[in-house]
GUKE-571353 format. One record per atom (N, C-alpha, C, CB): residue in three letters; x, y, z; atom name; residue number from 1. Coordinates in steps of 0.02 Angstrom, whole numbers, plus 50000, padded with zeros to 5 digits. Glycine has a CB too. Example, Ala and Ser with C-alpha at 12.3 -4.5 7.8 and 13.67 -1.06 7.14 Angstrom:
# GUKE-571353
+------+-------+-------+-------+------+------+
! nudo !  east ! north !    up ! nuba ! fimi !
+------+-------+-------+-------+------+------+
!  ALA ! 50660 ! 49716 ! 50390 !    N !    1 !
!  ALA ! 50615 ! 49775 ! 50390 !   CA !    1 !
!  ALA ! 50660 ! 49835 ! 50390 !    C !    1 !
!  ALA ! 50565 ! 49776 ! 50452 !   CB !    1 !
!  SER ! 50642 ! 49888 ! 50354 !    N !    2 !
!  SER ! 50684 ! 49947 ! 50357 !   CA !    2 !
!  SER ! 50645 ! 50002 ! 50394 !    C !    2 !
!  SER ! 50704 ! 49970 ! 50286 !   CB !    2 !
+------+-------+-------+-------+------+------+
END
This chain:
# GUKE-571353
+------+-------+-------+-------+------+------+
! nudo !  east ! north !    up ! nuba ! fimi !
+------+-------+-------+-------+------+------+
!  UNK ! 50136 ! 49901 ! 49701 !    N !    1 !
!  UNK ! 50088 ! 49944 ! 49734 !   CA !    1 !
!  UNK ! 50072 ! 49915 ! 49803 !    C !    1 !
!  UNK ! 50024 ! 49952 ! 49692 !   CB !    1 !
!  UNK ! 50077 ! 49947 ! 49868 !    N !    2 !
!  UNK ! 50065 ! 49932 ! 49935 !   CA !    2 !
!  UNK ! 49966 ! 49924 ! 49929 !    C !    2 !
!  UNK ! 50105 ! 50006 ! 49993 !   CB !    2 !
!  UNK ! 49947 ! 49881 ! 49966 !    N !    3 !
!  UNK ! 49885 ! 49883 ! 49953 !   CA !    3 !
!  UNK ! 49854 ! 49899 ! 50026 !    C !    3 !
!  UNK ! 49864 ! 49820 ! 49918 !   CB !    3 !
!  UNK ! 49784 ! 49934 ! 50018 !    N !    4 !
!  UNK ! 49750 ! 49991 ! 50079 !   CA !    4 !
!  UNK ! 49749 ! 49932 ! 50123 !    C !    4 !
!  UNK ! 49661 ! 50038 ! 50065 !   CB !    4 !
!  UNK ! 49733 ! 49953 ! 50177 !    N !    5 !
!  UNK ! 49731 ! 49918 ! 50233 !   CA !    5 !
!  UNK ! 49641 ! 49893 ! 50227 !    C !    5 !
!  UNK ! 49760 ! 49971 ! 50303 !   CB !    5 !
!  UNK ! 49589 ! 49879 ! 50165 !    N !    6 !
!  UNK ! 49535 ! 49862 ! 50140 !   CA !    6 !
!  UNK ! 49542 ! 49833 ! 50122 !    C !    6 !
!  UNK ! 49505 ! 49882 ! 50117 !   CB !    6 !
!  UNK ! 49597 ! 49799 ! 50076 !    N !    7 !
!  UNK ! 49616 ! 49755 ! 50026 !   CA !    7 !
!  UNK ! 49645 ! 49679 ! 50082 !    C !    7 !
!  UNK ! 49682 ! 49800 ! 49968 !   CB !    7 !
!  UNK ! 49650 ! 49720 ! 50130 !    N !    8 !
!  UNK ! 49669 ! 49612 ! 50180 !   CA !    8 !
!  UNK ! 49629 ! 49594 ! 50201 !    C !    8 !
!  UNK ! 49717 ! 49588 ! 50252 !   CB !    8 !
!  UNK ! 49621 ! 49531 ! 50205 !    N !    9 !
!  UNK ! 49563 ! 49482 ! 50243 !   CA !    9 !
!  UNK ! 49580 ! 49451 ! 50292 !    C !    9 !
!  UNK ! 49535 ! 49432 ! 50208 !   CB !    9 !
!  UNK ! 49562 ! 49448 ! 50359 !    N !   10 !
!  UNK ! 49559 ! 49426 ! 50415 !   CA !   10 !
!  UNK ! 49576 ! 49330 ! 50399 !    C !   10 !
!  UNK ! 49483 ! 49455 ! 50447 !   CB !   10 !
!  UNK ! 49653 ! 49305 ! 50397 !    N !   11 !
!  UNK ! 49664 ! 49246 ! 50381 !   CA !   11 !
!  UNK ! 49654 ! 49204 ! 50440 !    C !   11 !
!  UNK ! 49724 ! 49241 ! 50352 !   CB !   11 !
!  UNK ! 49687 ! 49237 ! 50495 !    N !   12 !
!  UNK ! 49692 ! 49156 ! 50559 !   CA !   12 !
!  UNK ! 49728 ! 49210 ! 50619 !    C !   12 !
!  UNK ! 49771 ! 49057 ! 50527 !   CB !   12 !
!  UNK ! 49708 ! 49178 ! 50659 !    N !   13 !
!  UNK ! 49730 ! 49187 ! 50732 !   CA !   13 !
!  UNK ! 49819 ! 49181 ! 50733 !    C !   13 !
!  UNK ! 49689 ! 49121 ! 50783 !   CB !   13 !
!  UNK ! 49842 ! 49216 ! 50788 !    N !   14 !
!  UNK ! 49925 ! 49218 ! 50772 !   CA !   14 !
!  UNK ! 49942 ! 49157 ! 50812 !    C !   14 !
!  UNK ! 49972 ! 49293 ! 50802 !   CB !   14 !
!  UNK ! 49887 ! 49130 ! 50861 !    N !   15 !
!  UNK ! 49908 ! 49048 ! 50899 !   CA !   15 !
!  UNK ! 49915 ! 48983 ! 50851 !    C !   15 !
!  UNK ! 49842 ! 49022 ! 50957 !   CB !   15 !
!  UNK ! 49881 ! 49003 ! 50793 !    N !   16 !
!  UNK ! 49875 ! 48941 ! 50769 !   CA !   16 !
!  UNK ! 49910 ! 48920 ! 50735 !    C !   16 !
!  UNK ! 49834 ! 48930 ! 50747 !   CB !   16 !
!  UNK ! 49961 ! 48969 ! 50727 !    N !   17 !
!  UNK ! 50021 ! 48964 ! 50677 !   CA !   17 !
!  UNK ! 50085 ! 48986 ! 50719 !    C !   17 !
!  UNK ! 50011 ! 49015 ! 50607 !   CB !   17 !
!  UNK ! 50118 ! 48909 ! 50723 !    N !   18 !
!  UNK ! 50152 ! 48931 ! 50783 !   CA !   18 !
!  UNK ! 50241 ! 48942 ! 50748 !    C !   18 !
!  UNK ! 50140 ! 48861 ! 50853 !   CB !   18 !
!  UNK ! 50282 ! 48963 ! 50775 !    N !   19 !
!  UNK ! 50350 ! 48986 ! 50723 !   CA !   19 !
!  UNK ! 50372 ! 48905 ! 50702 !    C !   19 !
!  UNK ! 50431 ! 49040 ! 50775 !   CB !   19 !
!  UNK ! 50395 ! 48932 ! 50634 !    N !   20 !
!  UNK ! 50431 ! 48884 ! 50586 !   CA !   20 !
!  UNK ! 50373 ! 48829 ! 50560 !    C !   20 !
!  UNK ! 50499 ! 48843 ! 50628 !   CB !   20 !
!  UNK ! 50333 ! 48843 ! 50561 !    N !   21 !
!  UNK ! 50260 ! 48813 ! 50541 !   CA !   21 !
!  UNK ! 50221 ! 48835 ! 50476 !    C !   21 !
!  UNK ! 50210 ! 48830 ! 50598 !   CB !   21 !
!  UNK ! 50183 ! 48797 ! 50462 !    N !   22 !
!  UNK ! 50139 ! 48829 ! 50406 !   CA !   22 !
!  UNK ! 50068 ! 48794 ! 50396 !    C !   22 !
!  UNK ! 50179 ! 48824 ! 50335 !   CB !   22 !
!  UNK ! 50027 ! 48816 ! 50361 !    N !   23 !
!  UNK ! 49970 ! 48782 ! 50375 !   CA !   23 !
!  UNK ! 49925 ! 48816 ! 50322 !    C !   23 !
!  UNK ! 49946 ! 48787 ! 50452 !   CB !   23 !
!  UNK ! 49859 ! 48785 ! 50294 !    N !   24 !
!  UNK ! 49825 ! 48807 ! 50249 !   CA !   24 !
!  UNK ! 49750 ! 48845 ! 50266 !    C !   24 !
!  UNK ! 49822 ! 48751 ! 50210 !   CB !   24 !
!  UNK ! 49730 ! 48908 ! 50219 !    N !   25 !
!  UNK ! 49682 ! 48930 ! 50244 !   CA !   25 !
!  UNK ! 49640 ! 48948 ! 50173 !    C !   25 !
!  UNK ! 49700 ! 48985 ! 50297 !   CB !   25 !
!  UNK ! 49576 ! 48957 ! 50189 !    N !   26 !
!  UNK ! 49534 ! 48966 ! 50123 !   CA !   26 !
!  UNK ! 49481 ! 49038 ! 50142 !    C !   26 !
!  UNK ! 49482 ! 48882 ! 50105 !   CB !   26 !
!  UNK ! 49522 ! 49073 ! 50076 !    N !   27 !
!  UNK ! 49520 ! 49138 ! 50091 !   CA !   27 !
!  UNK ! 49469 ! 49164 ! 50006 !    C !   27 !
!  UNK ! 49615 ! 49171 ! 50108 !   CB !   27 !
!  UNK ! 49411 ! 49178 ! 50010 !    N !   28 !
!  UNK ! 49366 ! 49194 ! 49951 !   CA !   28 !
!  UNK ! 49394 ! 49144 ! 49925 !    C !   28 !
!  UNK ! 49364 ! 49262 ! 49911 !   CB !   28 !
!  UNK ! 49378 ! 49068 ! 49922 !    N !   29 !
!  UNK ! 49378 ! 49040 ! 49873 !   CA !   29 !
!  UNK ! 49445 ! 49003 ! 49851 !    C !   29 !
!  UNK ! 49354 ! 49082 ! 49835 !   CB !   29 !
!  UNK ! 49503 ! 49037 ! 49873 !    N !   30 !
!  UNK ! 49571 ! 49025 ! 49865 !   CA !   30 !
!  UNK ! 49602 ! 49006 ! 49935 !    C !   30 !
!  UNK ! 49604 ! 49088 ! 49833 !   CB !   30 !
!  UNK ! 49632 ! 48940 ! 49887 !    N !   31 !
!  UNK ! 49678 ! 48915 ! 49957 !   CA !   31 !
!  UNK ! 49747 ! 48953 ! 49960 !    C !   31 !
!  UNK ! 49699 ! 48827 ! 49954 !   CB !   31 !
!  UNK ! 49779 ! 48957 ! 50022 !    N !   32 !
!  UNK ! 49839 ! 48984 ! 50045 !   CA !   32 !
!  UNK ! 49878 ! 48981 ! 50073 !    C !   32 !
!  UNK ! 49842 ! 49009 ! 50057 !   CB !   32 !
!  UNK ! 49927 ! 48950 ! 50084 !    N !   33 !
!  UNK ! 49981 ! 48939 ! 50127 !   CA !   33 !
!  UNK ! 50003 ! 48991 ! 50157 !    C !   33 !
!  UNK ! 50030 ! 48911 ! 50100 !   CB !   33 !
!  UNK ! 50004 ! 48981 ! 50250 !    N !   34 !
!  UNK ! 50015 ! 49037 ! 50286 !   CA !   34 !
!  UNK ! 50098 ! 49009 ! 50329 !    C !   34 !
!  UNK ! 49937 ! 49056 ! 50342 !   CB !   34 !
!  UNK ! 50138 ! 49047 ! 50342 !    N !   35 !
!  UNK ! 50209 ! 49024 ! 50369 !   CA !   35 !
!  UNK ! 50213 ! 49096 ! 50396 !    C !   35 !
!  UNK ! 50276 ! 48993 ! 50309 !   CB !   35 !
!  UNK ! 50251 ! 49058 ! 50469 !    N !   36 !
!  UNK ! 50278 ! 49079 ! 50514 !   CA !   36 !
!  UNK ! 50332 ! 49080 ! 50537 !    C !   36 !
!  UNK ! 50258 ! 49069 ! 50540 !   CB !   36 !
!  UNK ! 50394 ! 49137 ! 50502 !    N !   37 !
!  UNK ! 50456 ! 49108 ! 50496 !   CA !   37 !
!  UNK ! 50492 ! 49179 ! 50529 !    C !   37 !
!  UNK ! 50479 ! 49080 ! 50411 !   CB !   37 !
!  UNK ! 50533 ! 49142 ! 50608 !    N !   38 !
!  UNK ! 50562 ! 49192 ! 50638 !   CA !   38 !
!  UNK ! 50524 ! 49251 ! 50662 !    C !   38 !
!  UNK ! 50607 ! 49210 ! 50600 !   CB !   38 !
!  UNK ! 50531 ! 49307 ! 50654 !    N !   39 !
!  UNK ! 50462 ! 49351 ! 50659 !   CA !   39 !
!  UNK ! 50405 ! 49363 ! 50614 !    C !   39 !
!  UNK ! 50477 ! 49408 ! 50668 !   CB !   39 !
!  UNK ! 50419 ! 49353 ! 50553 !    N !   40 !
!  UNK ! 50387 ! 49370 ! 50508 !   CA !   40 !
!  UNK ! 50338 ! 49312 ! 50491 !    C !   40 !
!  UNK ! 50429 ! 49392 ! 50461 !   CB !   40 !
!  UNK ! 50266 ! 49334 ! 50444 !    N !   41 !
!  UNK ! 50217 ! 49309 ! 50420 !   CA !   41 !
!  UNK ! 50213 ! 49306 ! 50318 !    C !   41 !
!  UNK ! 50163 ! 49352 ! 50460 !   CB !   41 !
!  UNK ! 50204 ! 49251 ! 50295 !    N !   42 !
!  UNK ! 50205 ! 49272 ! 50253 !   CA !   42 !
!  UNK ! 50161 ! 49198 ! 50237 !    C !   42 !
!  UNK ! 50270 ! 49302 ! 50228 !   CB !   42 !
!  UNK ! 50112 ! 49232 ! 50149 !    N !   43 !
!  UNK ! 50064 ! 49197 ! 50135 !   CA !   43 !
!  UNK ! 50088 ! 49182 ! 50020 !    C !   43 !
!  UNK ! 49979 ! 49253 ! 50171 !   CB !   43 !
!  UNK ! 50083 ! 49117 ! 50030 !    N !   44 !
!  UNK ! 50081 ! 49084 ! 49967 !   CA !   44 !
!  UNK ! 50012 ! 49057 ! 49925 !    C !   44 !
!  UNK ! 50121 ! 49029 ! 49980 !   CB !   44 !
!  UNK ! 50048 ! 49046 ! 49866 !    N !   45 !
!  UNK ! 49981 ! 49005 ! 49849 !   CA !   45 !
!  UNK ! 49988 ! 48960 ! 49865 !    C !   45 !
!  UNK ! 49955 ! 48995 ! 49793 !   CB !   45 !
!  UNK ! 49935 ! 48905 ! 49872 !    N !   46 !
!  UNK ! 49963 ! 48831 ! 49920 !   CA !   46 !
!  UNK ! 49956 ! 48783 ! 49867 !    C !   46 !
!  UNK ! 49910 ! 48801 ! 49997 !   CB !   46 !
!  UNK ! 49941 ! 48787 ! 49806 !    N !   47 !
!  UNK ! 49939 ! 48716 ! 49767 !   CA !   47 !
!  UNK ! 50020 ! 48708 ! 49724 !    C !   47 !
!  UNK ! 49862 ! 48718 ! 49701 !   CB !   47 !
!  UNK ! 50061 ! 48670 ! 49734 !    N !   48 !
!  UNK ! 50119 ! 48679 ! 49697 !   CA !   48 !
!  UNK ! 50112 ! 48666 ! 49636 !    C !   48 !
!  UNK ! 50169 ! 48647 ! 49717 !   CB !   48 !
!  UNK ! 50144 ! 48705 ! 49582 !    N !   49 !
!  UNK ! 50124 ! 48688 ! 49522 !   CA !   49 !
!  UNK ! 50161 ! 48634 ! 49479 !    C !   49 !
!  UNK ! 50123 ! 48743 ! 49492 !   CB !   49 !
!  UNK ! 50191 ! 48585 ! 49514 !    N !   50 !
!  UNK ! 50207 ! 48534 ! 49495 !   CA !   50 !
!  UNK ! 50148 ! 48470 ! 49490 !    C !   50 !
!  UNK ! 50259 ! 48527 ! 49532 !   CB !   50 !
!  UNK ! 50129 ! 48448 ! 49565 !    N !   51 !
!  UNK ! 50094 ! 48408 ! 49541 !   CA !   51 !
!  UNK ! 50021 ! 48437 ! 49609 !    C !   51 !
!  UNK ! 50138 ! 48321 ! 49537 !   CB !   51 !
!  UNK ! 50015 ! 48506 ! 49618 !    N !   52 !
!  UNK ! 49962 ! 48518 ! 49669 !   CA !   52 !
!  UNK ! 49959 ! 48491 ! 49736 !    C !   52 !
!  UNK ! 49907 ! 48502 ! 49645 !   CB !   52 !
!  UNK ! 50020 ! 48466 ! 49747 !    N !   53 !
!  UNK ! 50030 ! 48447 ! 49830 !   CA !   53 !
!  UNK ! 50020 ! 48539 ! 49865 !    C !   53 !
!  UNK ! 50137 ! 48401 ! 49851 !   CB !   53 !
!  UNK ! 49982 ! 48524 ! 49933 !    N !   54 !
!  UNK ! 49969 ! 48568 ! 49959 !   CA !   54 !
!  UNK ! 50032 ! 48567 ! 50016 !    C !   54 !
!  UNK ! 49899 ! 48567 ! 49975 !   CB !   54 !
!  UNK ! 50056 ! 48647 ! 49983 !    N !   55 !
!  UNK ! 50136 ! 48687 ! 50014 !   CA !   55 !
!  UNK ! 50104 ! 48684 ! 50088 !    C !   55 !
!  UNK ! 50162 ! 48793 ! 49980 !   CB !   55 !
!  UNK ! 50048 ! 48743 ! 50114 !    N !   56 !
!  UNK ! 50045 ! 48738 ! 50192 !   CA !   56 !
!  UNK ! 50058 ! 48678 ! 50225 !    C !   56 !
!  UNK ! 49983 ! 48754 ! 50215 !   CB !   56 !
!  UNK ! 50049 ! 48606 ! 50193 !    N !   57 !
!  UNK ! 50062 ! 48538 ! 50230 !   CA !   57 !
!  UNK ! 50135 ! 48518 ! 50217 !    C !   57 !
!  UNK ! 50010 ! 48477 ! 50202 !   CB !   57 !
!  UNK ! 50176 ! 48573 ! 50207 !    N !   58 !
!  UNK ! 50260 ! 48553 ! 50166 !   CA !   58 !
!  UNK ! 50294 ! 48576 ! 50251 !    C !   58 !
!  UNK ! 50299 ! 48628 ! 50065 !   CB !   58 !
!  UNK ! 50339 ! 48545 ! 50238 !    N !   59 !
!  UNK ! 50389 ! 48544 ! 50292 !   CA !   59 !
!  UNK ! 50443 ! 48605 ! 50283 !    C !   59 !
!  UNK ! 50426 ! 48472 ! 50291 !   CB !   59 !
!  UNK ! 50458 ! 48653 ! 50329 !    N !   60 !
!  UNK ! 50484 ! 48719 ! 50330 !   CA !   60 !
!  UNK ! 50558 ! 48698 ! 50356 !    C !   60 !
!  UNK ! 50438 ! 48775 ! 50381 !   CB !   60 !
!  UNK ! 50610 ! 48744 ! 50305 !    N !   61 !
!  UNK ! 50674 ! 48738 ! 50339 !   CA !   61 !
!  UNK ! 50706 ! 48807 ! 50318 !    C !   61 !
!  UNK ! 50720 ! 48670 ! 50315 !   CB !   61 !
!  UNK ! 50727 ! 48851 ! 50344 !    N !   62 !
!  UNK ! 50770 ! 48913 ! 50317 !   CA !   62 !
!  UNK ! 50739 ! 48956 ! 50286 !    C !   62 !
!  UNK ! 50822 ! 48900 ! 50274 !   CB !   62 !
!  UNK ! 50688 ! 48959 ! 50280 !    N !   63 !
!  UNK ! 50617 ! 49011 ! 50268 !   CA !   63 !
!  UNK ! 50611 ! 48961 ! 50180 !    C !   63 !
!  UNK ! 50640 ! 49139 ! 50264 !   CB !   63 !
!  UNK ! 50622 ! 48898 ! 50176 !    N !   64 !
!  UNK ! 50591 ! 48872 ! 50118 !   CA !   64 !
!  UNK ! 50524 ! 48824 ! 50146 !    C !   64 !
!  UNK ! 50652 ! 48827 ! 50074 !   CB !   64 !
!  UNK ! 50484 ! 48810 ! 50094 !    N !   65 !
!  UNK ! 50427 ! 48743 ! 50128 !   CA !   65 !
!  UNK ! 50454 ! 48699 ! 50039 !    C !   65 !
!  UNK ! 50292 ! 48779 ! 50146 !   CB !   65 !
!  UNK ! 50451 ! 48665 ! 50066 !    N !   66 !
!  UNK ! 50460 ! 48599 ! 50023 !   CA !   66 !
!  UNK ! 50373 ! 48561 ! 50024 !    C !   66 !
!  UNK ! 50532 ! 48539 ! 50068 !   CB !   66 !
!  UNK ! 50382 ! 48573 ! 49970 !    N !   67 !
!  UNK ! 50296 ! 48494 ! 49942 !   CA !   67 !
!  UNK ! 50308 ! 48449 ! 49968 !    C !   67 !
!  UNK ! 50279 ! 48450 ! 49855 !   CB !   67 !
!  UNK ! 50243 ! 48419 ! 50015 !    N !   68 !
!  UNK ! 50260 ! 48360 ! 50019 !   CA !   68 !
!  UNK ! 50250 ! 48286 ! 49983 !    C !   68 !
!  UNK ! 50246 ! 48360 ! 50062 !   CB !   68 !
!  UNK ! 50222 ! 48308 ! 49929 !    N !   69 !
!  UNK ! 50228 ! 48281 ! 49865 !   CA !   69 !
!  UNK ! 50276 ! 48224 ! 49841 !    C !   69 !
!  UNK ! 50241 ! 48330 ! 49830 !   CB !   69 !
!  UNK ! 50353 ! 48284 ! 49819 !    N !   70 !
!  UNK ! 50400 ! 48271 ! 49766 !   CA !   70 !
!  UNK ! 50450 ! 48302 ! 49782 !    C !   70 !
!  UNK ! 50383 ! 48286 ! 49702 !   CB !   70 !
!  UNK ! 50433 ! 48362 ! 49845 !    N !   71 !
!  UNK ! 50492 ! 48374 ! 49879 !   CA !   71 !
!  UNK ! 50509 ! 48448 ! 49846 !    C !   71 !
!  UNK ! 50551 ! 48311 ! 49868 !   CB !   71 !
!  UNK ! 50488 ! 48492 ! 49795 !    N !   72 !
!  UNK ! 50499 ! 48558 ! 49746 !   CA !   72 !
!  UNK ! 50500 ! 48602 ! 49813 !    C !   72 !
!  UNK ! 50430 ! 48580 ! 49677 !   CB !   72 !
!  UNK ! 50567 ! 48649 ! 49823 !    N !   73 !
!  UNK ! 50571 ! 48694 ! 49870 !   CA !   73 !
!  UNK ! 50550 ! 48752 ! 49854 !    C !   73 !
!  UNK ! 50624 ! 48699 ! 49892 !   CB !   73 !
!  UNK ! 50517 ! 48799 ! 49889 !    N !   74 !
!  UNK ! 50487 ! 48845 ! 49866 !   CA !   74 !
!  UNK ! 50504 ! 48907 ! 49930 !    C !   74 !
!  UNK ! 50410 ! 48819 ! 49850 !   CB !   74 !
!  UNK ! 50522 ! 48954 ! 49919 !    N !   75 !
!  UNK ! 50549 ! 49031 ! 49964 !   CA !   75 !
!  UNK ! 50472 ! 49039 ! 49979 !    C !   75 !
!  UNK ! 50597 ! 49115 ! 49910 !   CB !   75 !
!  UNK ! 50470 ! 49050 ! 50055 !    N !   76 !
!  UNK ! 50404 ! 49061 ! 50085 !   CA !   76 !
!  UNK ! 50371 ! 49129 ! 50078 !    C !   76 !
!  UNK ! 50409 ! 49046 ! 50153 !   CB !   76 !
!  UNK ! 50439 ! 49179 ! 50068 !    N !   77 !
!  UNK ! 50436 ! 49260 ! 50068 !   CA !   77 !
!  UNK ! 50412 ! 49269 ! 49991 !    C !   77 !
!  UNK ! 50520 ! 49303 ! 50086 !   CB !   77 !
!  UNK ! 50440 ! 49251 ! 49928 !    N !   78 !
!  UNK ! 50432 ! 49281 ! 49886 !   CA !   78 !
!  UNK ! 50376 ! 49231 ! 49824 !    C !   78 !
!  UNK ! 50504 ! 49303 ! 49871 !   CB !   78 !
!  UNK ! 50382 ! 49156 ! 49854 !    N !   79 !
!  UNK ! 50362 ! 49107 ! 49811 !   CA !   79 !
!  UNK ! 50394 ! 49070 ! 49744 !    C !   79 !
!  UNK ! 50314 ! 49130 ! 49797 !   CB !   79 !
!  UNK ! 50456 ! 49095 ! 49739 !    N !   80 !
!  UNK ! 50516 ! 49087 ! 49687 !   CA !   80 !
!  UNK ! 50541 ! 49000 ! 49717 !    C !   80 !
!  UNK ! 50590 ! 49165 ! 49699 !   CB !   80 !
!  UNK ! 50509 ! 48958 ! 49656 !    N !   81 !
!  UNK ! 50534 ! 48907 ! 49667 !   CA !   81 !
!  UNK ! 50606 ! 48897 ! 49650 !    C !   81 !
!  UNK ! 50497 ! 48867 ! 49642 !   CB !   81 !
!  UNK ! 50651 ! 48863 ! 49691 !    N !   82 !
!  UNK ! 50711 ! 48842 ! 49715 !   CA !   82 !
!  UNK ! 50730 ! 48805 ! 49675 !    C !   82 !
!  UNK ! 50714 ! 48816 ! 49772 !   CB !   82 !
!  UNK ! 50676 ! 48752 ! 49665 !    N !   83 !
!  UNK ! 50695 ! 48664 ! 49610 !   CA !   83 !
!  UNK ! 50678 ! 48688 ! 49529 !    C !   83 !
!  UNK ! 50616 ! 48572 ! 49634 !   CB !   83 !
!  UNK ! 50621 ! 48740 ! 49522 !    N !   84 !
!  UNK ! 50604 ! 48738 ! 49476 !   CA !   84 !
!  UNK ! 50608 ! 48833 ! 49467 !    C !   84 !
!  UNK ! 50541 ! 48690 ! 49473 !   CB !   84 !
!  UNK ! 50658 ! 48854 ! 49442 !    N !   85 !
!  UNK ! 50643 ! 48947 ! 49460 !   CA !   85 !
!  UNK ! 50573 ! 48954 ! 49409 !    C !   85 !
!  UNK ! 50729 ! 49020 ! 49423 !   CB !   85 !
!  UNK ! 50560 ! 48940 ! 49354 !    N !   86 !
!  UNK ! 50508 ! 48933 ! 49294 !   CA !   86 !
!  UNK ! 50445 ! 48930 ! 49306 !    C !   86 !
!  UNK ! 50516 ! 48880 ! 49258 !   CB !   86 !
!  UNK ! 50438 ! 48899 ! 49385 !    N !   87 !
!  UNK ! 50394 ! 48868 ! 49422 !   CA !   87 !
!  UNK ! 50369 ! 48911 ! 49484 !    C !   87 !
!  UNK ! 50423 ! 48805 ! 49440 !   CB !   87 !
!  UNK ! 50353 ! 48965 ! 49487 !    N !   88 !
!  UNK ! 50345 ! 49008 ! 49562 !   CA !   88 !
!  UNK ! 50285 ! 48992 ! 49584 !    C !   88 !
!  UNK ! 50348 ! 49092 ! 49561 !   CB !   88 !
!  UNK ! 50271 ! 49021 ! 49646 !    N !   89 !
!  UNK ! 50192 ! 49009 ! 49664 !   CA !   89 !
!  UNK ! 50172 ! 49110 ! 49685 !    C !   89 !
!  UNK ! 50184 ! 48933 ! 49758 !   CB !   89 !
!  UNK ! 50128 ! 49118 ! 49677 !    N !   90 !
!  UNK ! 50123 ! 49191 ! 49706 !   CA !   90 !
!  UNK ! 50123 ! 49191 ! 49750 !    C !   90 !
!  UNK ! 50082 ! 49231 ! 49699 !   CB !   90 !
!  UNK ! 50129 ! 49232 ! 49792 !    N !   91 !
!  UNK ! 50139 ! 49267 ! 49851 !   CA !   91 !
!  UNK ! 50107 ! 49335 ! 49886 !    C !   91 !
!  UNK ! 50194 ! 49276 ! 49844 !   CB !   91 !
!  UNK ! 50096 ! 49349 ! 49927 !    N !   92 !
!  UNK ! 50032 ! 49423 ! 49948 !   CA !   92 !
!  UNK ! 50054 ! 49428 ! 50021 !    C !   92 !
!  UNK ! 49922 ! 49404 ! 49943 !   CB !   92 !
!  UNK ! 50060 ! 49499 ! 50011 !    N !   93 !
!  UNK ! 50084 ! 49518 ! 50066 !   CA !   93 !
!  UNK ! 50034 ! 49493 ! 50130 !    C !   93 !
!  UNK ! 50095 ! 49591 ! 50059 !   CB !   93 !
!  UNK ! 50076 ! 49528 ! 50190 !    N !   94 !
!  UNK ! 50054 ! 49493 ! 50246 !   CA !   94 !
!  UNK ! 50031 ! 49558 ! 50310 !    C !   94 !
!  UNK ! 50123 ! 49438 ! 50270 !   CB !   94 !
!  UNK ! 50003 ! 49563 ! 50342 !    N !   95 !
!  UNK ! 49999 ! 49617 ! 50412 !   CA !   95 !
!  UNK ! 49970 ! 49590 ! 50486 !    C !   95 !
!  UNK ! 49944 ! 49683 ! 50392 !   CB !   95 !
!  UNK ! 49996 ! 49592 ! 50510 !    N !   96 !
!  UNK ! 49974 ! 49568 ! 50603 !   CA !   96 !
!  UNK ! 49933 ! 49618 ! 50608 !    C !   96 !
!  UNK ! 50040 ! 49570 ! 50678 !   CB !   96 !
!  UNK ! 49904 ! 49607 ! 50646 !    N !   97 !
!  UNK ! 49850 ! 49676 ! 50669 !   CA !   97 !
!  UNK ! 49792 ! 49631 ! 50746 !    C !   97 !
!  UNK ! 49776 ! 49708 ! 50566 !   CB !   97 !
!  UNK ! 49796 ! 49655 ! 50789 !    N !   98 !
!  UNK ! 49770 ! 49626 ! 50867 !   CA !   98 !
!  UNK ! 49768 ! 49544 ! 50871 !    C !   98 !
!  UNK ! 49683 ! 49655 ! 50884 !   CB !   98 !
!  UNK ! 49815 ! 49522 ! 50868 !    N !   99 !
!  UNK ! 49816 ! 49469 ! 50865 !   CA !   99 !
!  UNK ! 49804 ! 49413 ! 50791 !    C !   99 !
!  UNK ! 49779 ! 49467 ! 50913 !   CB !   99 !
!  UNK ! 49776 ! 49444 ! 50757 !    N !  100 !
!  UNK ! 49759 ! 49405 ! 50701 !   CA !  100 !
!  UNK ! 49811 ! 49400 ! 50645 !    C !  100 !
!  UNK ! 49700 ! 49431 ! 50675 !   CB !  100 !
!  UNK ! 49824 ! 49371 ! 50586 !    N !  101 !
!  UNK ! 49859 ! 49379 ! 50529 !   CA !  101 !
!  UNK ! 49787 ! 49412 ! 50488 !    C !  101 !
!  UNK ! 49899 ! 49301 ! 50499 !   CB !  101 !
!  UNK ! 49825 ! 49438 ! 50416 !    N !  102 !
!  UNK ! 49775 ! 49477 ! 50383 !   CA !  102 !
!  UNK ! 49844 ! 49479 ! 50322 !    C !  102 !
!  UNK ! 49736 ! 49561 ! 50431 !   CB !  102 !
!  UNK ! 49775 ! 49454 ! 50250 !    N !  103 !
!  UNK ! 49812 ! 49436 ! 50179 !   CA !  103 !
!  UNK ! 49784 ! 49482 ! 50132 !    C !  103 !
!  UNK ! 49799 ! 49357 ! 50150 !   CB !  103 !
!  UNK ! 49817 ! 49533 ! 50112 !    N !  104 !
!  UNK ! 49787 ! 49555 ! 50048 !   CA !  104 !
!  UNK ! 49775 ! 49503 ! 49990 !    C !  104 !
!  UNK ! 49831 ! 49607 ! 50022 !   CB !  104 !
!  UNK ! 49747 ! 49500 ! 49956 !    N !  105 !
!  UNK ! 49721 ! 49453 ! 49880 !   CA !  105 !
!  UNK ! 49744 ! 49516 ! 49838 !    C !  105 !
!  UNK ! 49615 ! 49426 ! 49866 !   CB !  105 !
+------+-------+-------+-------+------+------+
END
């Protein structure tokens, strides 16, 4: 289901997230990993469920972020872990809108 344009929350400025980057934001309560890969925006959950290393602080290569943990690769687009498929993180869509990023929950 596409969700209304009511359902996103105003995450971060589009400067602060600069391409091939990622970074963490706390959105109602929930943390989130935000990545900036090529043109696109896309938002994770940020605690890996291996050992809760925070993904936004993971190092980005080929639209994956790797923990910086233990190293578990994780697809920035869909949250389908790489090391562990058993192991995903969710994922929520993403929308630009005047400069800002914006996360449905």
């Amino acid at each position: 289901m596409i969700p209304s344009q009511s359902e996103f929350i105003d995450a971060a400025d589009l400067a602060s997230l600069p391409p091939g980057r990622g970074r963490t934001v706390e959105l109602r309560g929930k943390r989130l990993a935000l990545f900036h890969i090529g043109d696109q925006f896309h938002a994770i959950d940020d605690a890996c469920p291996h050992r809760g290393g925070s993904l936004g602080a993971g190092w980005c290569e080929n639209g994956e972020v790797f923990c910086p943990l233990h190293g578990w690769a994780f697809d920035v687009a869909t949250g389908t872990c790489k090391t562990r498929p058993d192991r995903p993180v969710k994922s929520y869509p993403t929308e630009v809108r005047d400069g800002r990023i914006w996360v449905a929950l």
